[in-house]
Backbone as a printed PyTorch tensor [residue, N CA C, xyz], in Angstrom:
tensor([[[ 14.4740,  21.4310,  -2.6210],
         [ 15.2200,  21.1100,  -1.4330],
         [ 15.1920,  22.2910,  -0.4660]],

        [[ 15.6730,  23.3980,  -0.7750],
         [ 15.6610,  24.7640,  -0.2670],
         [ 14.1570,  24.8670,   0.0540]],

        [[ 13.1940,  24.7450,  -0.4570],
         [ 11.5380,  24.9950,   0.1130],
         [ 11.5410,  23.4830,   1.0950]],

        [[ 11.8730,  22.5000,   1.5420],
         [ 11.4720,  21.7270,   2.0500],
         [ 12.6070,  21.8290,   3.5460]],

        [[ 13.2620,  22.5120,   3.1330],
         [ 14.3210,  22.7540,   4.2960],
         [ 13.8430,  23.6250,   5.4330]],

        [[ 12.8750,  24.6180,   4.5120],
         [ 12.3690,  26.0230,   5.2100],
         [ 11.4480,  25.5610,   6.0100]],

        [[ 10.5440,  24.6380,   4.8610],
         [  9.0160,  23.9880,   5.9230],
         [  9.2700,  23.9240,   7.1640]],

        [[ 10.8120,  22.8420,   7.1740],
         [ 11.2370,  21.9900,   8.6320],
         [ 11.9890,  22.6800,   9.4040]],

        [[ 12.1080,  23.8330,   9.0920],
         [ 13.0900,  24.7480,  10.1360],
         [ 14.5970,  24.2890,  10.7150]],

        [[ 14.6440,  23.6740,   9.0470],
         [ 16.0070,  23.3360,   9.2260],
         [ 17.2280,  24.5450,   8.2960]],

        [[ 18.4310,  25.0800,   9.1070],
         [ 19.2470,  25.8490,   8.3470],
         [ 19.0500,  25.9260,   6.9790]],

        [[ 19.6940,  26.1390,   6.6000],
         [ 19.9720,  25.8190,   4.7190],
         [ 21.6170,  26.9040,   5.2540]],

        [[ 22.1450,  25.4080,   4.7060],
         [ 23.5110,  25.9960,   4.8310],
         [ 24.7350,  25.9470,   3.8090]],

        [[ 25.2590,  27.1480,   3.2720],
         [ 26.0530,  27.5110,   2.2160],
         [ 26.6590,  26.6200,   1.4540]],

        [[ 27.5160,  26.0340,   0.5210],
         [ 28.4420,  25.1260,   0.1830],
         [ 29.2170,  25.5070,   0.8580]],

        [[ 30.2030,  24.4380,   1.0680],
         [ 31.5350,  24.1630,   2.0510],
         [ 31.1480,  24.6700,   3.5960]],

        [[ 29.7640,  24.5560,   4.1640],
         [ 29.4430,  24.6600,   5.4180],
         [ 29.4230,  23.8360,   6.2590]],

        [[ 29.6760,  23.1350,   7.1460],
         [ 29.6310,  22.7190,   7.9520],
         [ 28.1730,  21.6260,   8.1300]],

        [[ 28.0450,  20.1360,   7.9150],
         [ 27.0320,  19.7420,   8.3390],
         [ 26.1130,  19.8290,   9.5320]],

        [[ 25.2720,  19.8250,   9.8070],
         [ 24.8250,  20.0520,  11.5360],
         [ 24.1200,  18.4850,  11.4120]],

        [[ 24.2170,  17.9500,  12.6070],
         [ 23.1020,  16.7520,  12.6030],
         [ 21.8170,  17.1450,  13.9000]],

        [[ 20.9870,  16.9320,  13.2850],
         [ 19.9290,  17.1140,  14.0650],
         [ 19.7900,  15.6460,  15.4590]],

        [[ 19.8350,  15.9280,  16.4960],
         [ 19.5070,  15.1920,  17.8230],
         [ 18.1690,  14.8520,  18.3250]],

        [[ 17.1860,  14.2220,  18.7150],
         [ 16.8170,  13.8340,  18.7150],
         [ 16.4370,  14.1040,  20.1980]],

        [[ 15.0800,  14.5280,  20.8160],
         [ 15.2010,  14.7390,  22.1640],
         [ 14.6240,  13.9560,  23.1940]],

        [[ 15.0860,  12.5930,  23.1460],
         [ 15.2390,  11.1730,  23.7500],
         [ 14.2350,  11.2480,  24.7990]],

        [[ 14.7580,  12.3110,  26.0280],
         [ 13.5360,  12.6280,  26.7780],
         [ 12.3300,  12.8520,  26.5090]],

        [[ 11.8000,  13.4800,  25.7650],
         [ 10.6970,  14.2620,  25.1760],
         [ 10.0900,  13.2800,  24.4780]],

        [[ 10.7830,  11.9930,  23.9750],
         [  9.9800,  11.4420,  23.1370],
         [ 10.0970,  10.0840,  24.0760]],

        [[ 10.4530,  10.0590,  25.1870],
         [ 10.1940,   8.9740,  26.0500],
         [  8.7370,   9.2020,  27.0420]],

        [[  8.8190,  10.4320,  26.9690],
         [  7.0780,  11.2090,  27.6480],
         [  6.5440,  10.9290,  26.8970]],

        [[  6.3630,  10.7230,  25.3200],
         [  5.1840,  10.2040,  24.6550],
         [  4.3520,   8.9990,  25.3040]],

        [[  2.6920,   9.3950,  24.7220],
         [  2.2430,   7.6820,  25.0470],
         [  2.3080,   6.8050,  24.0720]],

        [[  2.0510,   5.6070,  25.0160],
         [  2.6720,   4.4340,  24.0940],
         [  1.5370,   3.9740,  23.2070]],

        [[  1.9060,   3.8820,  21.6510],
         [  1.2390,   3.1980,  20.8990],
         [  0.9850,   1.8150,  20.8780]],

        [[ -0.4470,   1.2520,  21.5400],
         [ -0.5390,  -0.0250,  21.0060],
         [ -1.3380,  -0.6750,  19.7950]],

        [[ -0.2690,  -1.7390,  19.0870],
         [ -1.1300,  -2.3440,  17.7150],
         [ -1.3690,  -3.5720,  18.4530]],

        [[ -3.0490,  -4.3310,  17.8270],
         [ -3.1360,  -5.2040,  17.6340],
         [ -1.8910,  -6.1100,  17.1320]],

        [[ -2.2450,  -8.0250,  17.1470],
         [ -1.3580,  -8.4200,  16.5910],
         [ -1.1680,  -8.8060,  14.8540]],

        [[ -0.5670,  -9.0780,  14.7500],
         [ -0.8190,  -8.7140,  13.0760],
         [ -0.9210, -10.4660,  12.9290]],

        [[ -1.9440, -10.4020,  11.8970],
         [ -1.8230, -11.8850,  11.2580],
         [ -0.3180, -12.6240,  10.6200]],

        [[ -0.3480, -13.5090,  10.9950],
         [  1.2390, -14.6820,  11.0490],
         [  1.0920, -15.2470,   9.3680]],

        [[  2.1390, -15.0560,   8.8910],
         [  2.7570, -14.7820,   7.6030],
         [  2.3640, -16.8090,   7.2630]],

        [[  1.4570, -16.3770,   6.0780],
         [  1.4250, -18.0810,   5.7970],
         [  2.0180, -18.5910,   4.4810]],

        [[  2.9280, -19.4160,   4.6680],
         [  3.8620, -19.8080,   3.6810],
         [  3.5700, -21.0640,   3.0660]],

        [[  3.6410, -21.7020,   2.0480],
         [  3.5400, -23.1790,   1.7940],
         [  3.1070, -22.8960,   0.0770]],

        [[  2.7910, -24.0450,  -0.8250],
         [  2.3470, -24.3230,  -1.8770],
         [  1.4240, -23.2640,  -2.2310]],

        [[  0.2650, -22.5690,  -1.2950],
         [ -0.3920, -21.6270,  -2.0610],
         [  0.2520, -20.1030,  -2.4580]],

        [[  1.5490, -19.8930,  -1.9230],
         [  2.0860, -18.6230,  -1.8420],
         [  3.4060, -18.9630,  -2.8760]],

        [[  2.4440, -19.5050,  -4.2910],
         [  3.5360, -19.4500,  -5.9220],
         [  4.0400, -17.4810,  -6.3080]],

        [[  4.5020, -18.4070,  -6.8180],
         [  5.3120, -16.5390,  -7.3860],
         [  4.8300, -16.6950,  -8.8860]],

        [[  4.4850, -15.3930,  -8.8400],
         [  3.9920, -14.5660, -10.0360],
         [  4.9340, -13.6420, -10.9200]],

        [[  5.1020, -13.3770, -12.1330],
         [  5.9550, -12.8340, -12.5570],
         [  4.8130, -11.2470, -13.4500]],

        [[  5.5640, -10.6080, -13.5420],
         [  4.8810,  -9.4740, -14.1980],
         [  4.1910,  -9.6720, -15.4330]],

        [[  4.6640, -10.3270, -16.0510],
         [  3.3740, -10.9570, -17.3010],
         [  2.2640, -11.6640, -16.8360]],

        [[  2.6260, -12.4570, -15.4560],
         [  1.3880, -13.5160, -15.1430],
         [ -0.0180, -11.9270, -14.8440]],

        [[  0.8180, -11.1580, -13.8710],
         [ -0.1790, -10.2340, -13.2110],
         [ -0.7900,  -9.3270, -14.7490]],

        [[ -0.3630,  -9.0240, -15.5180],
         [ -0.3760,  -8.6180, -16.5500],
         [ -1.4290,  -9.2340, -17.7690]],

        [[ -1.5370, -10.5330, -17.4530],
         [ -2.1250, -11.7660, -18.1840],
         [ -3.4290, -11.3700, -17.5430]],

        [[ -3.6640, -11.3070, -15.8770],
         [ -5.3610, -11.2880, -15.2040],
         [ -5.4480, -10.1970, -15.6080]],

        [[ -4.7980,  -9.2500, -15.4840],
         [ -5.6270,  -7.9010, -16.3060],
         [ -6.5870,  -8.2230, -17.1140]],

        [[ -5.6530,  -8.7940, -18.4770],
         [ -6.0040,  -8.4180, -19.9780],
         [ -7.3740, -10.0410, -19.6840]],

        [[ -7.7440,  -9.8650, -18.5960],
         [ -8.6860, -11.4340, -18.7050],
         [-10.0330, -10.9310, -18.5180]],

        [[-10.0580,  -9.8570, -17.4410],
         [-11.3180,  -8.7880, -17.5620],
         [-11.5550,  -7.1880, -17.6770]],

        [[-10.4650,  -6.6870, -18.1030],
         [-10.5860,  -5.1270, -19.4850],
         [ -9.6260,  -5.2120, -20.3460]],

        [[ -9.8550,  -4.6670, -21.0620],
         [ -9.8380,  -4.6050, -22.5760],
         [ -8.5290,  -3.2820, -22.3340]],

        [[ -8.6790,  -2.2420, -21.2080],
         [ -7.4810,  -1.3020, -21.0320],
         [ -7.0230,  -1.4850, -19.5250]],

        [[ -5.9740,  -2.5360, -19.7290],
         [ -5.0190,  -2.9930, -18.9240],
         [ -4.2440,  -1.6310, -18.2580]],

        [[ -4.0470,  -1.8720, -16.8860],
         [ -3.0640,  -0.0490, -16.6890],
         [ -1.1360,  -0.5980, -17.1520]],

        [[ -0.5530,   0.2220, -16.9600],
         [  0.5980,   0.3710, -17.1160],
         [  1.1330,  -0.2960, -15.7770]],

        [[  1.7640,  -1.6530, -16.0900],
         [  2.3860,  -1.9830, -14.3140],
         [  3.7740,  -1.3770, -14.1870]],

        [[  4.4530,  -0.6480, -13.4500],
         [  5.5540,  -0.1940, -12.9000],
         [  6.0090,  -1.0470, -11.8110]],

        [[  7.3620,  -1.9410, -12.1320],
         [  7.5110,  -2.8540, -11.3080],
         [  9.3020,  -2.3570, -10.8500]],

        [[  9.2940,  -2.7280,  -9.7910],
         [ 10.9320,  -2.9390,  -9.3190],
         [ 11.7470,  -4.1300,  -9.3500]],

        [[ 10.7180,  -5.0110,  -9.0470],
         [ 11.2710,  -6.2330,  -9.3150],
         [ 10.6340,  -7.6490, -10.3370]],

        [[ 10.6040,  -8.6890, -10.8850],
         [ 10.0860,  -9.4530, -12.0620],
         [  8.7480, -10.3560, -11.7430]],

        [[  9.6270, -10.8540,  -9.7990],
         [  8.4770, -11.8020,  -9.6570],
         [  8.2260, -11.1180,  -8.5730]],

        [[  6.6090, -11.7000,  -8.2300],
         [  6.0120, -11.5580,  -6.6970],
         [  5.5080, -12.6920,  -6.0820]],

        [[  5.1800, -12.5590,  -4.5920],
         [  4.9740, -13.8590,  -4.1410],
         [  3.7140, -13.6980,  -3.9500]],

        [[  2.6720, -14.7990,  -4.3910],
         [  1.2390, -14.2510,  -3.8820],
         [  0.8460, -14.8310,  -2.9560]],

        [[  0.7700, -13.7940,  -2.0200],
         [  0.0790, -14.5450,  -0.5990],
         [ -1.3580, -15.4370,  -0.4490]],

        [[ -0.9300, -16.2260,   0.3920],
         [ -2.6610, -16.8350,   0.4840],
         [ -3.8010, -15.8730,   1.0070]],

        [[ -4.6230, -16.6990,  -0.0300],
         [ -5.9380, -15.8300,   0.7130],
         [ -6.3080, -15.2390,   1.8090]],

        [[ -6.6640, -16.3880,   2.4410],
         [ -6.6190, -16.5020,   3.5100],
         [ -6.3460, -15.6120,   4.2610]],

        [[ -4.8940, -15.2130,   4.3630],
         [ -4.1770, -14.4600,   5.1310],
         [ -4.0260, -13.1400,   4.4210]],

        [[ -4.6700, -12.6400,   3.3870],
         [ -4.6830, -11.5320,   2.5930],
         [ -6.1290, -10.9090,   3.4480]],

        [[ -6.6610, -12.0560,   3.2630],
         [ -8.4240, -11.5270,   4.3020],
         [ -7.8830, -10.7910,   5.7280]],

        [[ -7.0950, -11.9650,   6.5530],
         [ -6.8650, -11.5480,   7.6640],
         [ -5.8780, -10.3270,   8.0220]],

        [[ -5.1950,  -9.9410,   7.0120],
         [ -4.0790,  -8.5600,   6.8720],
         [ -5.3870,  -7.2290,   6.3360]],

        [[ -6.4580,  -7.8120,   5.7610],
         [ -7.0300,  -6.4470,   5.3060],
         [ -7.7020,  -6.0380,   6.5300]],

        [[ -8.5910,  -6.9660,   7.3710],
         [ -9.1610,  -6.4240,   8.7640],
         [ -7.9790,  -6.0190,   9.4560]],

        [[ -6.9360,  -6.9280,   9.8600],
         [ -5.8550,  -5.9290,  10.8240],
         [ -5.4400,  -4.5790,  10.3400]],

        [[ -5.5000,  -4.0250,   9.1970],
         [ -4.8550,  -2.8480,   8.6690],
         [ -6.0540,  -2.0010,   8.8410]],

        [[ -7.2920,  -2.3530,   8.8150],
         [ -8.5390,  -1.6690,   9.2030],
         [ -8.3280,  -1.5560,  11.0710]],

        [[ -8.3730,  -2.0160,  11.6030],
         [ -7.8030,  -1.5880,  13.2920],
         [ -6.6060,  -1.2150,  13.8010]],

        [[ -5.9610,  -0.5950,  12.7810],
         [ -4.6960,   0.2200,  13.1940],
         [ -5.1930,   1.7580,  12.7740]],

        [[ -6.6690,   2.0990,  12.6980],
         [ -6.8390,   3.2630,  12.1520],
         [ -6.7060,   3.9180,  13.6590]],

        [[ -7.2080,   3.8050,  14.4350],
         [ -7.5380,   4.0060,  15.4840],
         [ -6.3200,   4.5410,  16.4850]],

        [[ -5.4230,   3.4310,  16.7150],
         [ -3.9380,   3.3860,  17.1890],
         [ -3.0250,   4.5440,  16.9880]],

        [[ -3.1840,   4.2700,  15.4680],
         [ -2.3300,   4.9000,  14.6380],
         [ -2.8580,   6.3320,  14.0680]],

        [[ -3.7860,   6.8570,  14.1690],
         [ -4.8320,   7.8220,  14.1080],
         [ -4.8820,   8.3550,  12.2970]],

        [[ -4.6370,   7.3330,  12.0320],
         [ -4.9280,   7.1360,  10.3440],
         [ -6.2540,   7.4460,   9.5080]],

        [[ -6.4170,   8.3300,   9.2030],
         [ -7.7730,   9.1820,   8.8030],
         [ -7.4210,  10.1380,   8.0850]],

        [[ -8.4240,  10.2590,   6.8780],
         [ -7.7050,  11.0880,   5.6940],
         [ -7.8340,  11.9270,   5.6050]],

        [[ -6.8150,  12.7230,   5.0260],
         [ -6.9290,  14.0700,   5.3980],
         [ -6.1850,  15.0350,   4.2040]],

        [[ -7.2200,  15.3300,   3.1980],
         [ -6.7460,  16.2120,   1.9780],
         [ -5.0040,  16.7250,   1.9620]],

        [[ -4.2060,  16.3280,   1.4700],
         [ -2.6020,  16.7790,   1.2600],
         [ -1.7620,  16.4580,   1.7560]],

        [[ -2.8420,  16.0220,   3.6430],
         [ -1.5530,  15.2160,   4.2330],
         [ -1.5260,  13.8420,   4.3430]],

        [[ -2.6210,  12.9620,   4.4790],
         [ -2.5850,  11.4810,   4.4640],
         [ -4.1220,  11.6410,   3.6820]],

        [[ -3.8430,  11.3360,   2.1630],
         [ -5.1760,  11.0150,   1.3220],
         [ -4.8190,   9.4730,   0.8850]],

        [[ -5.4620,   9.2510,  -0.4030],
         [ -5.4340,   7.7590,  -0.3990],
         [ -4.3710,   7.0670,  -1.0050]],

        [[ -3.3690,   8.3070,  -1.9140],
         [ -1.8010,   7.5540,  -2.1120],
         [ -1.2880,   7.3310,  -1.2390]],

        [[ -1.1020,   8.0230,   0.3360],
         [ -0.9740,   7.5230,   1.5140],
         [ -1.4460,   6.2620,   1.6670]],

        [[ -2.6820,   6.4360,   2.0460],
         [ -3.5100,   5.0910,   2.5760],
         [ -2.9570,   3.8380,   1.9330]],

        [[ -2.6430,   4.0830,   0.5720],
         [ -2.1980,   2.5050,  -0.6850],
         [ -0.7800,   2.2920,  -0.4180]],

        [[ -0.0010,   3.3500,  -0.6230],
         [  1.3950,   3.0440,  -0.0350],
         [  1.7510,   2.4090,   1.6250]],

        [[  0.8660,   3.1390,   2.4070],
         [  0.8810,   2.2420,   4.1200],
         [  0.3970,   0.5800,   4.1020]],

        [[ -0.4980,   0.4250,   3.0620],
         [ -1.0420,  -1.0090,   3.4570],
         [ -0.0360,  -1.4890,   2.5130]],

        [[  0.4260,  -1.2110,   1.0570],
         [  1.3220,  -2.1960,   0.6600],
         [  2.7700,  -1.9610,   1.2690]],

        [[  3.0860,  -1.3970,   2.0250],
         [  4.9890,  -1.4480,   2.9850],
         [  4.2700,  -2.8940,   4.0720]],

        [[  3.2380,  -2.0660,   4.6190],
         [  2.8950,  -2.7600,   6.1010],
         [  3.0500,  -4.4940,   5.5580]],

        [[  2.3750,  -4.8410,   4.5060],
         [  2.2770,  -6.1460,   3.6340],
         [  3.6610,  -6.6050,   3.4810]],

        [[  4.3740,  -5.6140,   3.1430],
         [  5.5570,  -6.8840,   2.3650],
         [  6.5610,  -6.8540,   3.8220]],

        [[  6.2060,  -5.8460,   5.0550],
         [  7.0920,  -5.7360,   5.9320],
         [  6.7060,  -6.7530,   6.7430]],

        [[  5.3720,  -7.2300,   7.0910],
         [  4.9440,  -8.5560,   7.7700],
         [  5.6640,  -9.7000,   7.3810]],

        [[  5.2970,  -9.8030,   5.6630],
         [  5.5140, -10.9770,   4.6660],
         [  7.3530, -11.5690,   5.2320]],

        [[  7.9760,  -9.9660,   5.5840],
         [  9.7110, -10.2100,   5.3140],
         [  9.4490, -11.2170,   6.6130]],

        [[  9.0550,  -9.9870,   7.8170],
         [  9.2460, -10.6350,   9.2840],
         [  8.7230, -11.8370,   9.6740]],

        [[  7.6110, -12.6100,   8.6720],
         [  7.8310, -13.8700,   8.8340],
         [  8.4540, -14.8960,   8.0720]],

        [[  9.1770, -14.3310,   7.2370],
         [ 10.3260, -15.1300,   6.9230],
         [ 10.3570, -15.4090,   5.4430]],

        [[  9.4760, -14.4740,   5.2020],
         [  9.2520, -14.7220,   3.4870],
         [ 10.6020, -14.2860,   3.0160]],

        [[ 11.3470, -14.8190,   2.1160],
         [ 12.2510, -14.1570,   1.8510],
         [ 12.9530, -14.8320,   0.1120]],

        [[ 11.5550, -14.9580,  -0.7210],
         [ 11.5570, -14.8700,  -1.8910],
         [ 11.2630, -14.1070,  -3.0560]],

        [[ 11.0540, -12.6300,  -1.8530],
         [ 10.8090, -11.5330,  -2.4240],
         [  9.4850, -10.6190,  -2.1140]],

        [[  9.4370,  -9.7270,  -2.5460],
         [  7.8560,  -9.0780,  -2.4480],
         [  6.4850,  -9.4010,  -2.8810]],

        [[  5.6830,  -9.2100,  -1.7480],
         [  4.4800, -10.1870,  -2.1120],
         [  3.8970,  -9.2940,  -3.0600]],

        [[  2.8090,  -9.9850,  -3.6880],
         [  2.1820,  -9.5940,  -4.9900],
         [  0.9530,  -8.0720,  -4.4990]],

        [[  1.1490,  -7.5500,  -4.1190],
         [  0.3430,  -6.3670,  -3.5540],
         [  0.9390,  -4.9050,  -4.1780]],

        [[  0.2270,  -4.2440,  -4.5350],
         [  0.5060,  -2.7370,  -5.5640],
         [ -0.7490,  -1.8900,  -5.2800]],

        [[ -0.2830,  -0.0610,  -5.4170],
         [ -1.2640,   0.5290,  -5.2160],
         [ -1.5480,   0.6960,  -6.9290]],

        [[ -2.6780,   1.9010,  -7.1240],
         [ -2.5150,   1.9100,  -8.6680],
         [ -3.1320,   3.3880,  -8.6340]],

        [[ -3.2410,   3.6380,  -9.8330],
         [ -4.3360,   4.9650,  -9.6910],
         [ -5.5430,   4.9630, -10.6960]],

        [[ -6.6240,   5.5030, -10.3940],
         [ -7.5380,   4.8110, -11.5810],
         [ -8.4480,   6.3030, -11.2610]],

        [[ -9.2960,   6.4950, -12.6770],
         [-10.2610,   7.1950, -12.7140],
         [-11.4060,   6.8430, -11.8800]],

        [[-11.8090,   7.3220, -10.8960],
         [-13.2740,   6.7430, -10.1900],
         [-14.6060,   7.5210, -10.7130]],

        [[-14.7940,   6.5590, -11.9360],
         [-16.1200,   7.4340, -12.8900],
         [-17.2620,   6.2860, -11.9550]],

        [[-17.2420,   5.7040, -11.2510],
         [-18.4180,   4.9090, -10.2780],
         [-17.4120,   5.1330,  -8.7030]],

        [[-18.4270,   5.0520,  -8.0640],
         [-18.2920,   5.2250,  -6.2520],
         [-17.7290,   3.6390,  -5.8990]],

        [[-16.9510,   3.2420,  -4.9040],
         [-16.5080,   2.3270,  -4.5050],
         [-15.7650,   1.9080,  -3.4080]],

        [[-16.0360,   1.6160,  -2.1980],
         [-16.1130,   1.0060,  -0.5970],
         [-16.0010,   2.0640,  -0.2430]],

        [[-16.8480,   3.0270,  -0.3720],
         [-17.5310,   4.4920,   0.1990],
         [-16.8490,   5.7380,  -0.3260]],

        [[-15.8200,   5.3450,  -0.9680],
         [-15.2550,   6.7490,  -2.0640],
         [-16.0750,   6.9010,  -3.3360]],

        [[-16.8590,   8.4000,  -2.9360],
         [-17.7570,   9.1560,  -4.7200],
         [-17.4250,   8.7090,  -5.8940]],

        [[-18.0230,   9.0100,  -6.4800],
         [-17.5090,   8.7370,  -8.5250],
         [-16.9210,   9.8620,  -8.1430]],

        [[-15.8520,  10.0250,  -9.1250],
         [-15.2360,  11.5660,  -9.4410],
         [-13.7580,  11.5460,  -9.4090]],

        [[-13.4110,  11.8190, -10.2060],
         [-11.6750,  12.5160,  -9.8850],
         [-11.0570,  11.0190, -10.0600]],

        [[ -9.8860,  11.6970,  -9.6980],
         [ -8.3990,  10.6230,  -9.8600],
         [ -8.9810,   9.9790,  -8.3310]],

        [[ -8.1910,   8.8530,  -8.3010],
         [ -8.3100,   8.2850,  -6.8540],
         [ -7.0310,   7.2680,  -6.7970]],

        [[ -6.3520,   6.6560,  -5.8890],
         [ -5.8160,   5.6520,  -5.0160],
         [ -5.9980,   4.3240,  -5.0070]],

        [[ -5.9830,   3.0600,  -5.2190],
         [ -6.4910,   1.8460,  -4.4730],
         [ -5.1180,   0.9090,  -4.2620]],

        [[ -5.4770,  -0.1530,  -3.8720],
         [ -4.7720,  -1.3200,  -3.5430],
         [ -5.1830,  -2.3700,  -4.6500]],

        [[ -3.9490,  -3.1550,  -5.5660],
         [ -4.3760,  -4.6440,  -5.9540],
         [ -3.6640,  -5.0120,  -5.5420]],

        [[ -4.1130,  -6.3520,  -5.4120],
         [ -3.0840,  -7.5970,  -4.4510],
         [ -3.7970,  -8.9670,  -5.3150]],

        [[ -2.6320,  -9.5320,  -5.7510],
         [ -2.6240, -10.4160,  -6.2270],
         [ -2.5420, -11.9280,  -5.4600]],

        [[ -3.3920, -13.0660,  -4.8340],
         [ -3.4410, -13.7680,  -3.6170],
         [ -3.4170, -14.9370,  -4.6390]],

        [[ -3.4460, -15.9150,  -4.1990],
         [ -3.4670, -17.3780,  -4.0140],
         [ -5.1500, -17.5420,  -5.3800]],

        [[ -5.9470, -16.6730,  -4.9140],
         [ -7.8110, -17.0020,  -5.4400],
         [ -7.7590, -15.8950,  -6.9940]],

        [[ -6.6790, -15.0910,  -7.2180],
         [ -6.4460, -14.0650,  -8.3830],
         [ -6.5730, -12.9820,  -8.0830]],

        [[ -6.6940, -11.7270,  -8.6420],
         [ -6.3460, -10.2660,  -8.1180],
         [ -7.8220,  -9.7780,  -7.8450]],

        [[ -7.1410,  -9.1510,  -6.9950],
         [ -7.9840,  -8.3210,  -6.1280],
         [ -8.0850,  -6.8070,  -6.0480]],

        [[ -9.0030,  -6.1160,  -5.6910],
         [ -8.6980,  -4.6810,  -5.4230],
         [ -9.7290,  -4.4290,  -4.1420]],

        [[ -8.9210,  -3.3900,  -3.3700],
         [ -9.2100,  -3.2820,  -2.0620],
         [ -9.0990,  -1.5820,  -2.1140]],

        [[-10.2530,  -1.1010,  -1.2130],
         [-10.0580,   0.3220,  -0.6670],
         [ -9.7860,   0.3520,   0.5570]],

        [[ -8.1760,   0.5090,   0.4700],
         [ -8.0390,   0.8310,   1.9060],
         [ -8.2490,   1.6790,   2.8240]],

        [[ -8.9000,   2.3650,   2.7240],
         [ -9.8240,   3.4290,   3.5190],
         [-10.8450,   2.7040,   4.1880]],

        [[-11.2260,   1.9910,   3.7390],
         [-12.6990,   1.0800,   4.2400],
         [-12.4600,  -0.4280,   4.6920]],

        [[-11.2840,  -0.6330,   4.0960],
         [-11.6540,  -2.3400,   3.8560],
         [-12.6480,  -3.1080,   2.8810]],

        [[-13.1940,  -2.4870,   1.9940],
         [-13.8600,  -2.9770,   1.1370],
         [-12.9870,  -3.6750,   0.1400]],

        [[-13.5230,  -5.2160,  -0.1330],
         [-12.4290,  -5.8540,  -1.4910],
         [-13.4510,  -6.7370,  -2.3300]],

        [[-13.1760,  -6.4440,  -3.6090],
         [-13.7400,  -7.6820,  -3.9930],
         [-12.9570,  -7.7520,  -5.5940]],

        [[-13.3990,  -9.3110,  -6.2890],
         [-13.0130,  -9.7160,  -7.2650],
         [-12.4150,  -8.6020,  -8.4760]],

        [[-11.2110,  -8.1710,  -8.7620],
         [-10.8220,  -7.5180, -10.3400],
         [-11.8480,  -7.1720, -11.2120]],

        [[-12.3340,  -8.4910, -11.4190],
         [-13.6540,  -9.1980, -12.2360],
         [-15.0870,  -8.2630, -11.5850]],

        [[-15.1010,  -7.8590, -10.8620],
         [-16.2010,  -6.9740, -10.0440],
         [-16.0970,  -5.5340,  -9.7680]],

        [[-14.8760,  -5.2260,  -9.2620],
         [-14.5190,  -3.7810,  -9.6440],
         [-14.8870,  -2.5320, -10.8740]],

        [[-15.6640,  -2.0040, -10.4070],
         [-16.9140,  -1.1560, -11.0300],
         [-16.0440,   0.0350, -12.2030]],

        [[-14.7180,   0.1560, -11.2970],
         [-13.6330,   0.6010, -12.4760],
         [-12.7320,   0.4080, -12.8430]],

        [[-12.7480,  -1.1200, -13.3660],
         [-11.8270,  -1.7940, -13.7990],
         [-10.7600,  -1.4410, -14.9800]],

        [[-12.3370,  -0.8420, -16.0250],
         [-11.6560,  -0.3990, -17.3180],
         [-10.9180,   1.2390, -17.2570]],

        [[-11.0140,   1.5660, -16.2660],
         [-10.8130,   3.2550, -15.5010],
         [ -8.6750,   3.3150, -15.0380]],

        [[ -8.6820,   1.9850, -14.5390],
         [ -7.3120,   2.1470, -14.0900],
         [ -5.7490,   2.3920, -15.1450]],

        [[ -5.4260,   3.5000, -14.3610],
         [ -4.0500,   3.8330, -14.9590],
         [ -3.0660,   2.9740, -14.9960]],

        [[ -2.1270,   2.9590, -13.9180],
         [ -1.4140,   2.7480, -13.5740],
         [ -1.2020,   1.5150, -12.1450]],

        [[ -0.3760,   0.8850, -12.0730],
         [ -0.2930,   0.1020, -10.9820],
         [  1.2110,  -0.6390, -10.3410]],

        [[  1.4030,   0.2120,  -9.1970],
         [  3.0620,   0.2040,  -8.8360],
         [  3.1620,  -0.5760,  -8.3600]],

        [[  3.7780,  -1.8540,  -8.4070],
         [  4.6570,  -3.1420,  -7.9280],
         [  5.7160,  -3.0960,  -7.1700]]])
């Protein structure tokens, strides 16, 4: 706490001191320019967007490797979005690089960044159109990358996206936009972990 206080050039102040609240300099950030996003694909609801429970997602694992990762979940079920509209959320999240000046960058936005931005941005669409049976089926994970995949090297620990849709799970590099089938994913049997 004390090292993260210092970073921000904020006090560090004694017990029984006095809170300070930091203000905000309204002007200064009304001179900013204005960010524009594209529009985001419209939240599609109906019969293909069943809910999944953590055993179901758990079940496609164990359907193509043999070493399933560890799912870390917050909540039991998820909603799986349609395809469809899983396609059309992965290109829009690919043209907010630009906007948003989203480009990776060793310590400060690498690819646990990148997996955590596309799955908030996902379930924050999913809420605002009215989903409101819970969080859609989308998780980052972490996996060994012993093969190269949607332009990230073999090597080292790495980042990705699964998202579980309407057609079965998926894995996506969100760095690229590259996705394809669980069942196709070159390091399938490589993955650790996968946060829900």
């Amino acid at each position: 706490m004390l090292v993260l206080a210092l970073a921000l050039g904020v006090p560090v102040l004694g017990v029984g001191a006095p809170i300070e609240r930091i203000v905000p300099n309204v002007e200064a950030l009304s001179r900013q320019p204005m960010t524009s996003l594209p529009p985001p694909p419209l939240w599609a609801s109906g019969p293909q967007t069943a809910l999944w429970t953590v055993d179901d997602v758990a079940a496609e694992f164990r359907k193509v490797t043999a070493t399933p990762p560890q799912i870390v979940h917050g909540s039991l079920g998820f909603v799986r979005p349609d395809h469809r509209w899983f396609l059309a959320y992965v290109r829009w999240f690919q043209l907010l690089g630009r906007p948003l000046n989203l480009h990776y960058q060793d310590e400060l936005f690498n690819c646990v960044n990148y997996s955590r931005c596309f799955v908030a941005f996902a379930d924050l669409l999913a809420q605002n159109g009215g989903e409101m049976r819970g969080s859609i089926c989308v998780g980052w994970a972490t996996v060994f990358n012993q093969n190269s995949f949607g332009g990230v090297p073999a090597g080292g620990g790495h980042a990705i996206v699964i998202a579980g849709t309407s057609e079965g799970l998926f894995v996506v590099e969100p760095q690229t936009g590259t996705m394809v089938a669980l069942r196709d994913y070159p390091n399938r049997d490589e993955l650790a972990e996968m946060n829900l």
